[in-house]
N, C-alpha and C positions, 0 to 999 in steps of 0.2 A: 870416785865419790868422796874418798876422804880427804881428798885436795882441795873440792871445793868447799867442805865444812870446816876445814881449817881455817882456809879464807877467808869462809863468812865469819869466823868468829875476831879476826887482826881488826885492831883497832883501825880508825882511820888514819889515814896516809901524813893526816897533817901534821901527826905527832910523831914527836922526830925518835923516839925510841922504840917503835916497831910499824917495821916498813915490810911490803912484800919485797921480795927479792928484787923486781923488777923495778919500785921506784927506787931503790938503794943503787940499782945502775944506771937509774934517770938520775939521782943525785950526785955520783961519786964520780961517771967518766967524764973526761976531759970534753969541752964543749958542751956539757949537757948545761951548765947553768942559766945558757940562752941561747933561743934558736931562731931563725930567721925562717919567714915564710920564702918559697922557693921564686915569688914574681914581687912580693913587695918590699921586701928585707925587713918589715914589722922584727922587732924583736919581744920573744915571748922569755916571761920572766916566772918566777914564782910557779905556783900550780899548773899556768899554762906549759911551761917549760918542761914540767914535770910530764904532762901528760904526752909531750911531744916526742920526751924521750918513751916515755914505752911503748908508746905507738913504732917509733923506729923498731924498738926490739921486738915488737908482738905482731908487726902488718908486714905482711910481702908487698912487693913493689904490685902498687894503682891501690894497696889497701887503705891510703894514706889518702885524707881529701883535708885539703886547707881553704879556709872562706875567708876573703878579706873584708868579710859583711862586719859592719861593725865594728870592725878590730879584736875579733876573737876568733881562737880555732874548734874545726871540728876534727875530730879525731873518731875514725873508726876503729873497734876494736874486735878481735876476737871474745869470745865467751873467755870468762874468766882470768880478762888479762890484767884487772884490776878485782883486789878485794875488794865482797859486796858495800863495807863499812864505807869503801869510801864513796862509790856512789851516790851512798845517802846523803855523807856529807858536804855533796857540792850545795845540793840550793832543794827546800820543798818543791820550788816548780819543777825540779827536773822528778824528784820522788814521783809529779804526777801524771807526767807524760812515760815513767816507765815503770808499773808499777808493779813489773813481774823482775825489777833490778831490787828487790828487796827480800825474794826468797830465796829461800836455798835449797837442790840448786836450781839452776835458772836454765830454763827450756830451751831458748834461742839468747842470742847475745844481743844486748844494745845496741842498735850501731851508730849511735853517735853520743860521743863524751864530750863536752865542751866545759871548759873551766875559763872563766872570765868574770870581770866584776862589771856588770851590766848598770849602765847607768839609771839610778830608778827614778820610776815615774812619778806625780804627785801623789803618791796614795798616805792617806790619815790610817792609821788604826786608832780608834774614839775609845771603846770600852774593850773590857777583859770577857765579857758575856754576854750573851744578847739578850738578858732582861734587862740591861745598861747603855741599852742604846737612845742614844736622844733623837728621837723619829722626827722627821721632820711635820710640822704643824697641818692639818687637813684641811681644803682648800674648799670655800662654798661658792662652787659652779655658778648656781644659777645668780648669786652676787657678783660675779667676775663676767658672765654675760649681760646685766645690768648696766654693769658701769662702763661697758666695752659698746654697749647700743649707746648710752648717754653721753660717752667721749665723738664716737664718730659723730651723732648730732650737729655738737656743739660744732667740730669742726668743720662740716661741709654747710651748717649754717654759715661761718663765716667768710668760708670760699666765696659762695652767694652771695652774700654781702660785698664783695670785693668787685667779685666778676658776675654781674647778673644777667650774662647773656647762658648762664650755667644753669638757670632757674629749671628745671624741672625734671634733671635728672635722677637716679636714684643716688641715695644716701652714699650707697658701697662706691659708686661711681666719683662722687665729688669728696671724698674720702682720698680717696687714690689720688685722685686728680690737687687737692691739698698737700698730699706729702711730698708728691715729686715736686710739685710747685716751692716746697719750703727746703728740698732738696736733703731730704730729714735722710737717705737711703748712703752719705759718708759716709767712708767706712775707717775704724777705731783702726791706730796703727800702734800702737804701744805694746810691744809684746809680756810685759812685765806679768799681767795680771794672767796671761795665759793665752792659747790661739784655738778659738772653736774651729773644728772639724766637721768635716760628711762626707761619707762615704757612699758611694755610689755603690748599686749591689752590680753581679756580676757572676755567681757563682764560684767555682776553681780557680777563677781569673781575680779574685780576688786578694789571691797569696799576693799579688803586685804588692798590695797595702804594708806588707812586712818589710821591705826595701825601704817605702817611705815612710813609714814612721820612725825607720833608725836612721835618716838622713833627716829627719827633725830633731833626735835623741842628736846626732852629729854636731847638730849648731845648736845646743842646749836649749832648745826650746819647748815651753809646757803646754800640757793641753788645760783648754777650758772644758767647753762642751763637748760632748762626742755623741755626735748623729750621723746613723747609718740606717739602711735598706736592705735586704735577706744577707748577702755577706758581709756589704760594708755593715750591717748589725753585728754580724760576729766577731769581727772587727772591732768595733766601738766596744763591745761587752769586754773583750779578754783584756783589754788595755785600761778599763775603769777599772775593773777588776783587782788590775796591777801586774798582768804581765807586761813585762817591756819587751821590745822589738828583738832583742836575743833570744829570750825565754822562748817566743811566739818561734825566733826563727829552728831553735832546737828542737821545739815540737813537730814542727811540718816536715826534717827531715828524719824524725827518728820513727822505730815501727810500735804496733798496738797492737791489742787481737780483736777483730773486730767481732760482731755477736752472737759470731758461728767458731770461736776459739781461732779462728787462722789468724797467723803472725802476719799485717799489711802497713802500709805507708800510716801512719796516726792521723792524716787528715782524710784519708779514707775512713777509716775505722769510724770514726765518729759523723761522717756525713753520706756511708752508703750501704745503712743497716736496712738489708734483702729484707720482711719477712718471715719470720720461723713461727710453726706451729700455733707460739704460745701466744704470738703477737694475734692470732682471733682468739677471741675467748669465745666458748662454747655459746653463749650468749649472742652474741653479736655473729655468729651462725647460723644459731635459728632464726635469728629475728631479719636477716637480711634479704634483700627484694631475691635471690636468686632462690633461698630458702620458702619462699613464700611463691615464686614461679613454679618451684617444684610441687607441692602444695598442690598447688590446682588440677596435677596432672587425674585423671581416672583412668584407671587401668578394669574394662570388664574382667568378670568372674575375680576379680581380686582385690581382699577387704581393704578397704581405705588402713587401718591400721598398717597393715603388713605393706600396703604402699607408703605409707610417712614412715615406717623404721627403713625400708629401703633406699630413700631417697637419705634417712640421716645418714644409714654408711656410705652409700655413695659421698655426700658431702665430706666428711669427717676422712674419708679415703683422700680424698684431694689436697683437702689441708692440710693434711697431717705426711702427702708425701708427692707433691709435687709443690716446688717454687713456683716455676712460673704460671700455676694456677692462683697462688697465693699475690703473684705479683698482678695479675689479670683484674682478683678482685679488689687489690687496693686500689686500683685504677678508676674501676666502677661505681665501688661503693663507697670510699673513703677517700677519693681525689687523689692519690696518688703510690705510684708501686714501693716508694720508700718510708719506712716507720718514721724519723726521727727522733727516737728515746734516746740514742746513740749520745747524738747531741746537749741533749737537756741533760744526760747524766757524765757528762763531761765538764759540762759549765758550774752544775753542782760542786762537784769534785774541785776545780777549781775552785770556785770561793771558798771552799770550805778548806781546802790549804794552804790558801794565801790569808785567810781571816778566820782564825780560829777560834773568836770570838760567836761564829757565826755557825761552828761545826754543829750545834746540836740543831741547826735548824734544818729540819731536812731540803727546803728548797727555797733560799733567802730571797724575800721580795725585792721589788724596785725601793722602795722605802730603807729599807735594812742594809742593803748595799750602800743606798747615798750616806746613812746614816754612818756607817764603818770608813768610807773611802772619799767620802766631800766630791766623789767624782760625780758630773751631772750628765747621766746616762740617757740617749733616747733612743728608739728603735721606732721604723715603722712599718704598721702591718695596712693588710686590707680585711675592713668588714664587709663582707660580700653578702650578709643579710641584710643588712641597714644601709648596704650601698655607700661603707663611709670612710677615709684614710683615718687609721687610727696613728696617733702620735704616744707613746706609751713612752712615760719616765714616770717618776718621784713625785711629780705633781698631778697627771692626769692618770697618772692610773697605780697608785701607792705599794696594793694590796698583790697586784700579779708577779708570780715567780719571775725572777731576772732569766731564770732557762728560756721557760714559758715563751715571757715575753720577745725572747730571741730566736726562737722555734717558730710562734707564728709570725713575725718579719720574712725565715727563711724557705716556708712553707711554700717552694716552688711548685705552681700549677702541676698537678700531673705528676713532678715527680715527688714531691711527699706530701705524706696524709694529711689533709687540714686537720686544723684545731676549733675544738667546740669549747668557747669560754664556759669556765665552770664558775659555780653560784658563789665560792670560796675565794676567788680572784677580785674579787668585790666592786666595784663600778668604774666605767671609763668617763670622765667628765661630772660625777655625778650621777649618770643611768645607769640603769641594772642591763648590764648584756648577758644575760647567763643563756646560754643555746646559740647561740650568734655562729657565725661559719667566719673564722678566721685564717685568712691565705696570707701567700709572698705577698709584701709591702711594695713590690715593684707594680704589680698590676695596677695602682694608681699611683706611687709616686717611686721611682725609680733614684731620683735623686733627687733631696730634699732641703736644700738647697732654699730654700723658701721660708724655711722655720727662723733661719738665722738674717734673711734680710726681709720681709715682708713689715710690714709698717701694722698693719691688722691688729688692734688691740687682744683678740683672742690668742693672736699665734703668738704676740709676746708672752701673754697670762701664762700660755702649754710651756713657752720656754724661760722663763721667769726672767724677762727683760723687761725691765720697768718702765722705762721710756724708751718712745724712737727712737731709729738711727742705733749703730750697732755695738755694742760693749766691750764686745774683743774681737782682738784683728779672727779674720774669715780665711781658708781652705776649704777647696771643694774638691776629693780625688775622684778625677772623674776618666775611668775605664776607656780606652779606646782600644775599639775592636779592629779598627782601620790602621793601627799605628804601630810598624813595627819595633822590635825590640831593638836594633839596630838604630834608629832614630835617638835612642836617649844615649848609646854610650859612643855615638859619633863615629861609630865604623859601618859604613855602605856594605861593606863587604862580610860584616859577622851576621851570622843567623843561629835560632836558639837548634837545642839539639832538635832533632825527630823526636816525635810522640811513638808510644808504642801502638805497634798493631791491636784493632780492635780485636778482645775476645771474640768471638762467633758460639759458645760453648750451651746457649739458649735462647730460647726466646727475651725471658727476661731483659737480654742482652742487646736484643735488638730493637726490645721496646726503649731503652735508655737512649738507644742510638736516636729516635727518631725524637726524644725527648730533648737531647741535645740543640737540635735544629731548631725546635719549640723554642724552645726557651733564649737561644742565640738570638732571635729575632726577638721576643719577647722583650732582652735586657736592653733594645737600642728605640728606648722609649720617646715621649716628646720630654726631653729636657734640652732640649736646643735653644730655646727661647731663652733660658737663664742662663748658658752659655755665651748668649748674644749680649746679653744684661751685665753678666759681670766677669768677663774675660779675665781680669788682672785678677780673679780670685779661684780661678780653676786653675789646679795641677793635673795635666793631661797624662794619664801614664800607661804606658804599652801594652799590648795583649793578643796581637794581633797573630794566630796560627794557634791563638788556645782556646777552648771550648770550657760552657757553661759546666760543662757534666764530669771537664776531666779530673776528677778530685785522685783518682790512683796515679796520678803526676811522677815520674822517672824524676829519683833528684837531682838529675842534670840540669831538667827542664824546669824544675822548681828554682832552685837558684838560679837561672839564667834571669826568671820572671823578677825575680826580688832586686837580682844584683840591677835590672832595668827602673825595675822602680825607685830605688835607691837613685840611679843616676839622673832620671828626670827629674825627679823631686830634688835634686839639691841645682839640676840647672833654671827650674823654675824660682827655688828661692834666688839665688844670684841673678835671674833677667824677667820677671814681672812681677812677683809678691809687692806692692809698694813698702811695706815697713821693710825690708833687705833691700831691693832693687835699687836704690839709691846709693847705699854702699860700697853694692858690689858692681854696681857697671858705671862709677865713676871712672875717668882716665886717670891713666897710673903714669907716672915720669918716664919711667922704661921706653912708650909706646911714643911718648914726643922726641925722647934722645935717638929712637932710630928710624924716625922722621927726618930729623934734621943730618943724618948722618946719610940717608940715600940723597938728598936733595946734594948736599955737595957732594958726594962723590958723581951726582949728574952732570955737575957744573965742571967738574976735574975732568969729565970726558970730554964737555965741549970744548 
């Protein structure tokens, strides 16, 4: 115990007059000043180099894992192989993914240390506080659906005018029929001003997204927009945010506790909070139709009274100590067996330590985000009251928490609890939704994909594109279930590791199982049609042996997924992106000089 309070108190590593012992032998023995990865001969310099050496002196052989994601290493460590000071001082994001490397001592060890200089993404920090934020302007709806009926008029007036054998169809129709006609659906190839995104959702299968975004950080490229569906939301958010594709990748392999204290994978922790007691509130007990089934029972010769305190213990028994009853009634009553809080107070967490500006705000809106980060955020949910795709950013919906809003996109059918917009989230469009039933954004639009090319005056107004035709060059990552991982890094013969055996440990367990197959099918929506539309703007990326639900991912099988996506994504930008594809699938001289070198040695044989 007194080792490690020592520990905690050594200054950080990076100051060169007090060192643990252990960096002083990462810095002083012969070869330590750079070291080569074991398959790519990267050489690691500086802190990386540091960390490689103590890993050598602190890991037995297989404790050692090196990623050539990105160009940075991971390094597993034992507990306490490193003083806590310097943990801290690699980077806030990493403070947030492990937040129990800040006490003393520390229960379980981090298991992974990564020291690299991650290239950042475009984030602003605006103001030092968030009474200093300059919000962006509030937008009047019903003027913006005005002048979006008055524009299409005008135009399929003139269609009709041109072509009058068109006379009598609707407005929307000769609309449509106008834009493709004027061919307005070009698409911007200039990458300068940035490259709007969409992310397909997906569930677990969405780690892919980590691979490709660091094979866009690769070819320095920035984002514009970023629109996502249940994961690709999550996705979009942590990267507006200002995590970059390192940070994201550090987090998915390091561990968390998830909301019953046990030490698990961090993207479990945060997407597969069971449950507990506290999550019914005595409230939402009594009031609930099983509570109100019980109610009706009459039991002869015995008082109604002493039947309702009966039926409360009975209840109150169940809750308070069985899960899989607790998970039975999220199903029931609340649409789904997982909480999501897990979530939302993750995403808090994050902004609130990448924009400190932003800390005193307990749950920073869409508005307050764009306003700190210039990043233009969207996510999409389904209103299943109103029957309606909701498109939630900065403009259509200012006032909703950025969690929130990434909670109900993610709010997979059945397996988590929908969300009831509250009266404090303040209007989507201009209308009051407060009560509304908000689920997964997959249920109607799966991949959205449409926001960024649709000609529709409304769907520019949602994504503040002023005119047709489109502003910044377009990506569309789109999940295939069908397609192995072997397909992007060009070996027939590699397959990702084995998934682990399914628990069997409850019912709960086997309700997720059947959830999985839901939802698998679920995620292979109609977006084909837009695939057929704009081929040269989908990035196809693998997934093919993983499952919606597998968020406790082995990190073999996590990195296998990434280092897949990485690899598609950088063979799409090289052979169909048109702003790259030019570039890069030019002929090169090499490939003509030993053309002309087999042609005569053909002619030497004759």
């Amino acid at each position: 115990m007194s080792t490690r309070k020592r520990r905690a108190k050594t200054p950080p590593a990076a100051s060169s007059s007090h060192r643990s012992p252990a960096t002083k032998r990462a810095k002083t023995k012969p070869g330590r000043a750079s070291r080569k990865t074991p398959s790519s001969g990267q050489v690691l310099t500086g802190d990386a180099a540091v960390l490689a050496g103590i890993a050598a002196d602190h890991s037995s052989s297989g404790e050692t894992e090196y990623s050539e994601m990105f160009g940075i290493t991971s390094v597993a460590l034992h507990n306490g192989a490193l003083p806590i000071d310097h943990h801290t001082s690699l980077s806030p994001a990493w403070m947030a993914s492990h937040p129990l490397a800040t006490s003393a001592p520390l229960e379980s060890p981090p298991p992974t240390m990564v020291a690299a200089t991650d290239k950042a993404v475009n984030v602003l920090r605006r103001a030092s506080h968030a009474h200093d934020l300059p919000l962006p302007p509030v937008i009047d709806w019903s003027e913006v659906h005005a002048r979006a009926e008055e524009e299409k008029a005008a135009v399929a007036a003139a269609y009709v005018a041109e072509h009058p054998a068109s006379a009598g169809r609707s407005v929307d129709a000769l609309y449509r029929a106008a834009m493709a006609a004027a061919d307005s659906t070009a698409h911007e190839t200039d990458i300068s001003a940035g490259v709007d995104m969409v992310f397909k959702g997906g569930g677990a299968k969405g780690n892919v997204f980590i691979g490709a975004l660091g094979a866009l950080v690769t070819r320095g490229l920035k984002f514009g927009r970023l629109i996502g569906t249940s994961a690709g939301a999550f996705m979009a958010t942590i990267t507006a945010i200002g995590l970059s594709p390192g940070d994201v990748h550090r987090f998915a392999l390091s561990k968390r506790r998830d909301n019953t204290g046990k030490m698990v994978s961090a993207m479990q922790a945060i997407t597969m909070d069971l449950p507990l007691p506290s999550d019914v509130s005595p409230e939402l007990r009594s009031s609930s139709q099983l509570a109100q089934a019980l109610n009706t029972l009459h039991i002869p010769l015995v008082p109604e009274a002493a039947v309702a305190a009966g039926n409360s213990l009975i209840l109150n028994a169940l809750f308070n100590h069985s899960r899989d009853f607790r998970v039975l009634f999220g199903l029931y009553e609340l649409g789904g067996a997982l909480v999501g809080n897990a979530l939302v107070d993750y995403i808090n967490e994050a902004i609130h330590t990448y924009h400190p500006s932003l800390a005193s705000v307990p749950e920073p809106t869409m508005a307050q985000l764009y306003a700190v980060t210039g990043a233009d955020l969207t996510v999409v949910a389904a209103d299943v009251t109103n029957g309606e795709r909701l498109v939630l950013n900065h403009r259509t919906a200012p006032d909703v928490p950025v969690a929130w809003a990434t909670r109900m996109s993610m709010a997979l059918m059945a397996a988590y609890r929908f969300v009831t917009w509250r009266s404090e989230w303040g209007t989507y469009l201009g209308d009051d939704r407060t009560g509304a039933v908000v689920v997964d954004g997959g249920l109607l639009d799966v991949f959205a994909l449409d926001l960024v090319t649709s000609e529709d005056p409304r769907v520019r107004a949602m994504m503040g594109r002023t005119a047709p035709g489109s502003d910044h060059p377009i990506i569309g990552f789109l999940i295939e279930d069908d397609m192995p991982l072997s397909a992007a890094i060009h070996e027939d013969s590699w397959r990702p590791p084995k998934p682990s055996p399914p628990s069997r440990d409850g019912l709960h367990n086997l309700a997720l199982e059947h959830l999985e197959n839901l939802l698998d099918a679920t995620m292979s929506g109609p977006y084909r049609v837009l695939e057929r539309s704009y081929p040269e703007l989908i990035c196809h990326l693998p997934a093919k042996g993983y499952s919606t639900m597998e968020m406790a991912m082995t990190p073999a099988r996590l990195e296998a997924l990434m280092t897949a996506g990485h690899a598609a994504t950088l063979r799409f930008l090289d052979c169909v992106w048109p702003p790259t594809k030019s570039t890069a699938s030019s002929p090169s001289p090499p490939r003509t000089k030993s053309k002309s070198k087999s042609k005569s040695k053909s002619k030497s044989r004759a």
